[in-house]
Structures are given as C-alpha cells and as structure tokens.
C-alpha positions in Angstrom: 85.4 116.5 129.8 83.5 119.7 130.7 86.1 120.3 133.2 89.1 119.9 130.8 87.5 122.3 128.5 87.2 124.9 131.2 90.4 124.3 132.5 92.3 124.6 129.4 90.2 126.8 127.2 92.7 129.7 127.2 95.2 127.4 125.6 92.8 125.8 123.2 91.5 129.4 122.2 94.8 130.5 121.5 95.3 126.8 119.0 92.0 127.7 117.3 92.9 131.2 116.3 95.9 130.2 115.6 95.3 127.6 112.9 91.7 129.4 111.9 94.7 131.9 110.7 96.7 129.2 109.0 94.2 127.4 107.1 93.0 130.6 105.4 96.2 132.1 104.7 97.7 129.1 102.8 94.2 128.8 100.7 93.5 132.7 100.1 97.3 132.5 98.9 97.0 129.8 96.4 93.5 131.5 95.2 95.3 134.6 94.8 97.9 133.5 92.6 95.4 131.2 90.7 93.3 135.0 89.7 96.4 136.8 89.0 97.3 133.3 86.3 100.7 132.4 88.4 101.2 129.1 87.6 101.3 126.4 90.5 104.8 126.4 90.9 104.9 129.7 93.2 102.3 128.1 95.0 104.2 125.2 96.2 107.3 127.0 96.4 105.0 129.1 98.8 103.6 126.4 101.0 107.2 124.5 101.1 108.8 128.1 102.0 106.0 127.3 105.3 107.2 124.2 106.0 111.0 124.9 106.0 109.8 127.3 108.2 108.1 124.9 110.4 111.3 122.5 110.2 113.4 125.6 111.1 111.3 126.9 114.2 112.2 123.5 115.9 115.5 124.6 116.2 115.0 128.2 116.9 112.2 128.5 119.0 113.8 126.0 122.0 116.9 128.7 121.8 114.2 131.5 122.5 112.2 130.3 124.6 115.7 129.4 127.1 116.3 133.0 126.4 113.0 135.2 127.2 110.7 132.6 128.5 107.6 131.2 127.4 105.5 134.1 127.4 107.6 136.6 125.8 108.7 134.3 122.9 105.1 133.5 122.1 103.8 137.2 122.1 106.8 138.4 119.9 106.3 135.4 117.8 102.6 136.0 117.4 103.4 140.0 116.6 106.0 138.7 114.1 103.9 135.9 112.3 101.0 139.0 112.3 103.4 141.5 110.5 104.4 139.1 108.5 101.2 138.1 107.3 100.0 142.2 106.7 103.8 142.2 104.7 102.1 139.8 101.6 99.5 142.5 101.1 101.9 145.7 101.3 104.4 143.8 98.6 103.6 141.8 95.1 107.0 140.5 94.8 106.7 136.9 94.9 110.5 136.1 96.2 109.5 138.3 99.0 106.3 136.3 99.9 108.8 132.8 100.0 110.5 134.5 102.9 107.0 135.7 104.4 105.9 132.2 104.1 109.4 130.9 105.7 108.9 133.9 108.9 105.2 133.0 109.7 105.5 129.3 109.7 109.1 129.7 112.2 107.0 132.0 114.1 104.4 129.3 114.6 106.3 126.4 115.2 107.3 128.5 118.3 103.9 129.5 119.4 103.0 125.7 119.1 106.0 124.4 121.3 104.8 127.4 124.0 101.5 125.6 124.0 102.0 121.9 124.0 104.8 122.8 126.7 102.1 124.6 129.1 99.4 121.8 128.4 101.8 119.2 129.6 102.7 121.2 132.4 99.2 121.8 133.8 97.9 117.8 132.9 97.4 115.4 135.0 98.5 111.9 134.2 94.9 110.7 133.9 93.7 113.3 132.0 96.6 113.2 129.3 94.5 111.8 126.7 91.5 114.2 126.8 93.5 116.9 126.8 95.4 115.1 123.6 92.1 115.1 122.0 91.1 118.7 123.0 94.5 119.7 121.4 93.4 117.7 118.4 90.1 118.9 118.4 91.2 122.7 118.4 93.4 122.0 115.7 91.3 120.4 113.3 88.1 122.5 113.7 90.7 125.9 113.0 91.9 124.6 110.1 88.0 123.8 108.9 86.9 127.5 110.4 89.5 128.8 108.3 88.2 127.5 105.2 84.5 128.1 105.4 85.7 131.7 105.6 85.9 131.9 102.1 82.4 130.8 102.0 80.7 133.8 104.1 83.6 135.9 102.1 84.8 134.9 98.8 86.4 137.9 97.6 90.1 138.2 97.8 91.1 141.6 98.7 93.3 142.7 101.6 90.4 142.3 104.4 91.3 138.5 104.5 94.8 138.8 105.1 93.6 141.3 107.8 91.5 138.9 109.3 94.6 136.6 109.6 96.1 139.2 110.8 93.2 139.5 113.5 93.4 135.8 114.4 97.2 136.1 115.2 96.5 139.2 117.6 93.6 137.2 119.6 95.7 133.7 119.9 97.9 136.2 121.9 95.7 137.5 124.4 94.7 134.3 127.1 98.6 133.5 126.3 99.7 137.3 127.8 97.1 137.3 130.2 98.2 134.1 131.9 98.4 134.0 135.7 100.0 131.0 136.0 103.7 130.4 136.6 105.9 129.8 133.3 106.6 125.9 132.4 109.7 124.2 133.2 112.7 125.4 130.3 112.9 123.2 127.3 116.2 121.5 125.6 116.2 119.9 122.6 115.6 116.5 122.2 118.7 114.4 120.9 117.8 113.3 117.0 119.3 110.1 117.1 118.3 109.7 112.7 120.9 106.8 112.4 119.2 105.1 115.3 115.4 105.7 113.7 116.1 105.0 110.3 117.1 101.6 111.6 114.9 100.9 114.0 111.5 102.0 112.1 112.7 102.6 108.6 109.1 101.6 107.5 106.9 104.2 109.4 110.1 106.7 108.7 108.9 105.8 104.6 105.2 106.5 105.4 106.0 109.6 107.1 107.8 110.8 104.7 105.1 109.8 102.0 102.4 111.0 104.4 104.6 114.7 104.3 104.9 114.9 100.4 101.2 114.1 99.7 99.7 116.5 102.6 101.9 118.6 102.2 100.9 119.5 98.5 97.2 118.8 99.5 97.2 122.0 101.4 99.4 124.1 99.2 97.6 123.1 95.7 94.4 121.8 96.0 93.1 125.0 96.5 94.8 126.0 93.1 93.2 122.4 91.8 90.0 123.3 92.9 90.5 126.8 91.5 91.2 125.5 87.8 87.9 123.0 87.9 86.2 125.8 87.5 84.9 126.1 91.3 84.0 129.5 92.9 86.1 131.0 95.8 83.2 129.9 98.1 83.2 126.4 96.5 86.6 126.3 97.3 86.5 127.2 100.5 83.8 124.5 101.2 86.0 121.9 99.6 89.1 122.3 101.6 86.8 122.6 105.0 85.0 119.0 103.6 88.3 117.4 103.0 89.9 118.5 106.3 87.1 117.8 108.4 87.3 114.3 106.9 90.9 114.3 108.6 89.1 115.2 111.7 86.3 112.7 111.5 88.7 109.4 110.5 90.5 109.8 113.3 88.2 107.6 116.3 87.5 104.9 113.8 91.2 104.9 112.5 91.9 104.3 116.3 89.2 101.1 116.6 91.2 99.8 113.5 94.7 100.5 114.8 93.9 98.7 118.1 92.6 95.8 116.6 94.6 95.0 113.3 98.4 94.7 111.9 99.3 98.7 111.9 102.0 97.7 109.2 99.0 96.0 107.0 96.8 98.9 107.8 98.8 100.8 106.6 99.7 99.2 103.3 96.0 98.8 102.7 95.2 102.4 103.2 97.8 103.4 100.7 96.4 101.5 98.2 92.9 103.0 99.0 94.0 106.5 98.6 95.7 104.9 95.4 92.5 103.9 93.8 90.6 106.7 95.0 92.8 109.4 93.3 92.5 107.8 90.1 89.5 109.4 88.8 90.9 112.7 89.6 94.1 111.7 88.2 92.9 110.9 84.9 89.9 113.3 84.1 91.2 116.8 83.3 87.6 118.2 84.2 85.2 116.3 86.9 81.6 116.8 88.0 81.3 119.0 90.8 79.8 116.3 92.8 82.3 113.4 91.9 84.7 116.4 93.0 83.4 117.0 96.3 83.1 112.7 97.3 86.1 111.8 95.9 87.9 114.6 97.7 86.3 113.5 100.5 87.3 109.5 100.1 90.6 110.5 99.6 91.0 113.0 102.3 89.6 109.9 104.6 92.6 107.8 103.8 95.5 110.8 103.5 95.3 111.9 106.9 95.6 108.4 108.6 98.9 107.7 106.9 101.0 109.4 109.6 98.9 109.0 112.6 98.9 105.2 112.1 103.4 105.5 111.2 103.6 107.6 114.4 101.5 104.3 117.1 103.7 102.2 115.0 106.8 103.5 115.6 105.5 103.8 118.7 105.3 100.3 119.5 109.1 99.3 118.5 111.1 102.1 120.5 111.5 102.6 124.2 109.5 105.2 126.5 112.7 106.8 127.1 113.3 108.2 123.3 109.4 108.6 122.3 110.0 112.3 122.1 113.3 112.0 120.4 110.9 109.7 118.0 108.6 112.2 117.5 111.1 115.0 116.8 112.5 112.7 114.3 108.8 111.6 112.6 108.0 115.7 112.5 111.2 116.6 110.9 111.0 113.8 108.2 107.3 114.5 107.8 108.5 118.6 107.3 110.9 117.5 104.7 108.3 115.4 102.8 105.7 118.6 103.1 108.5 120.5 102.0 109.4 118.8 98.7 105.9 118.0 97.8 104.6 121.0 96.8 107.2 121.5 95.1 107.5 118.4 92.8 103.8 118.4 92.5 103.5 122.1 91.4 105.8 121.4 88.7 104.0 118.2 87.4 100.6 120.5 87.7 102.8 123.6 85.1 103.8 120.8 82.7 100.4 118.4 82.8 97.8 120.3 84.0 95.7 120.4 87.2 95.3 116.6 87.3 98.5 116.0 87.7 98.2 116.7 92.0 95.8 113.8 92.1 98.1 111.7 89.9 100.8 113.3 92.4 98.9 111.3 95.5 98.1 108.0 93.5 102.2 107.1 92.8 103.2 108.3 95.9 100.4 106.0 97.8 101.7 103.1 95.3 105.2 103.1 96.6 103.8 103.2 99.8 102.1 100.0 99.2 105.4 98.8 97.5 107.8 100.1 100.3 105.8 98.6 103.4 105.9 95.1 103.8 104.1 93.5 106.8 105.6 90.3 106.6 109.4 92.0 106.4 108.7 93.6 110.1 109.6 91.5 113.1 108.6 91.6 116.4 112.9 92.0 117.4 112.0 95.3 119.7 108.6 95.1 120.1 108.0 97.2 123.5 105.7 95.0 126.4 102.3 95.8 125.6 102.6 96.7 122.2 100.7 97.0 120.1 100.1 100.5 122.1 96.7 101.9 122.3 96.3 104.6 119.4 95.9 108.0 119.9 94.5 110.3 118.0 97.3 113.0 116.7 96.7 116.6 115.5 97.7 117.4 112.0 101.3 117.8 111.3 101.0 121.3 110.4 100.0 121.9 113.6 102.4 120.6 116.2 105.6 120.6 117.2 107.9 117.8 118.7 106.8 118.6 121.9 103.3 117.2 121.1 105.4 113.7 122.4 104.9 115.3 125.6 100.7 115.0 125.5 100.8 111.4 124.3 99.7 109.3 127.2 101.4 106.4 125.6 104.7 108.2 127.3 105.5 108.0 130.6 105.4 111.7 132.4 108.6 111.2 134.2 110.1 109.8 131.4 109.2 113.0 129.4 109.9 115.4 132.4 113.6 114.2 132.6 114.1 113.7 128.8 113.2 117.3 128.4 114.9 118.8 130.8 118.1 116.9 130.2 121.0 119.3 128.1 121.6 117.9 125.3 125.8 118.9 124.4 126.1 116.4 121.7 124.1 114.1 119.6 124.3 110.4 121.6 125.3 107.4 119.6 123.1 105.3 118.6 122.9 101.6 120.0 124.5 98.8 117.6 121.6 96.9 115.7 121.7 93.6 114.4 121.0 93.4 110.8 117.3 92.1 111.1 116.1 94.9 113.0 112.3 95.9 113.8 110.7 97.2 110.6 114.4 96.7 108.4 113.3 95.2 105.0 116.5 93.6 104.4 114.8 91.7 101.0 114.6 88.2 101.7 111.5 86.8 100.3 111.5 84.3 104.2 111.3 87.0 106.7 110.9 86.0 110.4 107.0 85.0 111.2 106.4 87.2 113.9 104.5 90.6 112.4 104.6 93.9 114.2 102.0 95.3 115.3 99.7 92.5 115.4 97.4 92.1 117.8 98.0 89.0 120.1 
C-alpha cells in the first residue's frame, strides 16, 4: 500500500485539493445565503446548477481533452473552475451565481475524467483495487477537510471563497508538473439508456433515488443545519460527521454486499434511512445532540444506496458495456442530484426546515416500494456474480471514467471500449419481457433472486 501511495500521490493530491475546494464551496454557499435570509430555494437551484454542470462536463470534457490533451484541458479547467469560484465574491446577483455554479462543476467533471484516465493508465492489473480505494479515500477525506474548515474559520467573508480559490490553483500543480507521457485519447462511451433501463431498471430507480436525496443533502443541509440554530463552526462539524460516515460505511457495506441479496440490502437500507429521518422529519427544532446522531445514522444508510445499485447492476451486464453502465448510472444519478435540491428547497420555503428530512424519508419509502427482491431474476446474471463489491467514491466526485478503476472490469475490455469511436449510439439487444431486475407486476415471479449469494 505504501508503494501505491508514493506512486500515485501527485494524482491523489491533486483529488484532495480538488474536492477539499468542493465541499467548502457548496456549504460556505448555502451558509451565505442562509445570513443574508435567501430562502432555500436559491440554494438548491445553486447546488442543481453544479450538477447540470457535472452532467454537462461528460460530454464536453471528452471533446477537449481529444482536442488539447490531457494536461492542457485540466490546467485550463482548473484556472476556469478558480475564476469562477473568485466570480461569486466580485457579483451578488444570484442568476449569475447559477451559471458560476453550472462553469465550476463542468470544469470539474473534466479535471476528474483527466485523473481517473491517468490512474488507469499507470495501474497495474493487481493493484486496480488499492488504487480504487486510494481514489476513494482522497475523495472522501476532501470533502470532510472541506468542512472542518468552517470550524478553524467560521466567518464568511471573501477569504473562504479565496481559499477555494487556493485549493483549485494547488490540484493544478503535480498535474502540470507531470513527467510522464499523456494517457491514451478518450471517446465517449455509447449510452445504450433503452438497453439499461431494461436490463437493471431496479438499480437505475435506486440511483436515481440515491441522486435526489444526496443531492439535496449536500446543497441544503448546511441551510438545515443553519436554521436549527447551529453555529458556522457547528455546521461545519456536522457536514464533516455526516460525510465521513459515507467514508466509514463503506468496508462494512462491502462485508454485507458480498454476503447477502444486494436487491434485499438494498430495500432494507431504504427503509432504515426511512425510519431514521423521521425524527427530523417531524420535529421543527431538535436537540443538538439528537441532531448530530441522527445525522450521523442517516448519513450511514444514504451513501450506501448507490454504491450497493452500481455492484448490482454490476452483476447482470456484461464486462464489455461496464463503462457504458457506469456512464449511464452517473448520468441518472446527475439528474436525480439535479432535481433534488430543487424539489426539496421548495418543500423547505413552504414547510419549513424539516421538510429536507421529510424530503429523504418518502423518497427512501418508494425505494422500498419500487425494489422488489423477489421480482429480480437471475435471466443475465454474469458467471461469478454476485461480483465482489467495491468500494466507490462519491458521486460528486467521479466521472464515468471511474468504470475504468473498477477491478471488477476487465483492463482490455476497458482499453478497447474506450478507445473505440463511437459514430452513433448502438442498438440495443432485443429483451425478452422477464428481463433481469424488470418488475413486470406478477405477484409469482421466477424463484431465482439476483444477487444472492450461492
């Protein structure tokens, strides 16, 4: 492991500062608004103006990156997502800061396919999965950093949209200074939604649920936190806790995943983060302690949603299209993230702060009511399956190239499926009407359940 670290610390500095940047923009933001009394609407218009951004830089940065190469597309993203950042303290206009938000989160969708590109290209087979988890472990802890800023500094004036500015200009430096040779050019991976939303329509649903709820986690529980009645350095602590519960779910979530029905596992955590949310759903003020441990319970549960969707899709489509898969589980995850904050900053204008927690608890029950275990058959079940589980950055913080880290893909599978042009969408294979995960609605559904362990 010592060796990974040295080998790829560069990269990993550059994800740290990257995301230590993130995290502390999209809380300072919300904090901001929540002093000057904007009500939470602008704040999840903000935080889905980042993730159209994110859904956009997909598209975009594979066009720029064909165009000036790795190195120069990351450095003129990084000085564009930094400008961008210094432009929400030069203007007050909050249209403006929507298109802000929509420029720094296309800028780093591109500096994260630069990165997960080069960390493929310098892996070995065999050391695939540590350098997964490095990935994983960067991310996380930079989102956590990011937060506990707020602690050491809790005002919020213009140095803390500097020091996001600061982060942007260091995750550029081990990039520029590189002395190794560019990665192979990317191309698009085909989409193929007609094929996904037949093949896994269940892990598609919790994706998209797993989008809507994180996605107005990070955009308005700051603001949440904010209207409790917590400090800016309480609020900074609580976002850290309840992200670096994200962080510390994830090697249990795995033991659990390897050993038990993913689709029942997944059911069962949506009903956890159901029950869990309840108290905050339905007390307009709570206890700063019951605050801090049931943000904590729920924070557990939330963030194994789509890593548990993505090693079950996983385990029902062939090595060949994993990274079309994963392209298709980010971009319905971005549209989820998108809309949430939204919806959920509108319920919080018109029924108060409780209503993001009461946000998460129906969204976790049509979860429950949407997957089925017993409606999932084992029709395309890969060999092997179910696939070991891998612990998967957040979703803010990847790109579909992330596919190409997953040891559960083959390497040459990934290498030609990536450098393959892509002139048209394929079509997609005829299914029969019982596919993998379809819930086609009879109560007498094959026996044979998905995911379960032999």
């Amino acid at each position: 492991m010592r060796q990974i670290w040295k080998s790829f610390r560069a990269l990993y500095f550059a994800s740290l500062m990257m995301l230590i940047g993130s995290g502390l923009l999209s809380t300072y933001l919300a904090l901001r608004l929540a002093a000057d009394h904007v009500d939470g609407l602008w704040v999840g218009a903000l935080m889905a103006a980042n993730y159209f951004g994110l859904v956009l830089g997909g598209k975009i940065g594979h066009r720029l990156i064909a165009r000036v190469g790795h190195i120069r597309a990351y450095s003129a993203c990084a000085g564009i997502v930094g400008a961008a950042v210094l432009g929400h303290g030069l203007v007050d206009w909050l249209p403006a800061w929507l298109v802000l938000r929509t420029v720094v989160g296309l800028g780093m969708m591109c500096q994260y396919m630069v990165i997960e590109s080069w960390l493929n290209e310098q892996a070995d087979a065999s050391q695939r999965g540590m350098v997964f988890s490095g990935y994983m472990i960067a991310s996380y802890l930079g989102l956590v950093l990011g937060q506990l800023i707020l602690v050491m500094h809790p005002g919020l004036g213009l140095e803390l949209l500097m020091l996001v500015a600061l982060c942007f200009a260091l995750c550029l430096v081990p990039v520029a200074l590189t002395r190794r040779i560019h990665p192979a050019p990317l191309h698009p991976a085909p989409m193929e939604p007609r094929f996904f939303i037949k093949r896994v329509p269940q892990s598609l649903s919790t994706v998209l649920g797993a989008g809507l709820i994180i996605g107005s986690f990070y955009g308005l529980a700051p603001l949440y936190a904010s209207q409790q009645g917590l400090t800016t350095e309480q609020v900074g602590l609580f976002m850290g806790t309840c992200i670096f519960a994200g962080l510390l779910v994830q090697w249990p979530l795995g033991w659990l995943s390897d050993r038990y029905d993913r689709a029942l596992l997944i059911r069962c955590f949506a009903g956890f983060l159901a029950l869990a949310a309840l108290p905050l759903a339905i007390l307009p003020q709570v206890p700063l302690e019951i605050l801090f441990v049931v943000g904590f319970l729920c924070s557990l549960v939330q963030f194994c949603l789509y890593p548990l969707a993505v090693a079950f899709s996983n385990d029902h489509v062939e090595g060949e299209r994993r990274v079309s898969l994963t392209a298709m589980l980010l971009v319905t995850y971005g549209v989820g993230a998108s809309v949430g904050p939204l919806l959920a900053g509108v319920l919080m204008k018109l029924f108060g702060s409780q209503s993001l927690y009461a946000f998460f608890t129906f969204f976790a029950l049509v979860l429950v009511w949407r997957i089925r275990p017993k409606a999932v058959t084992n029709l395309h079940q890969v060999d092997d399956a179910p696939l070991h589980h891998v612990a998967m950055p957040d979703s803010m913080s990847s790109s579909p190239l992330v596919a190409a880290l997953d040891p559960r893909v083959d390497e040459q599978v990934v290498q030609e499926q990536m450098q393959a042009t892509v002139a048209t969408e394929p079509v997609p294979d005829p299914e029969p009407e019982s596919a993998v995960e379809t819930d086609t609605g009879n109560d007498n559904p094959a026996p044979d359940i998905s995911g379960a362990k032999p």
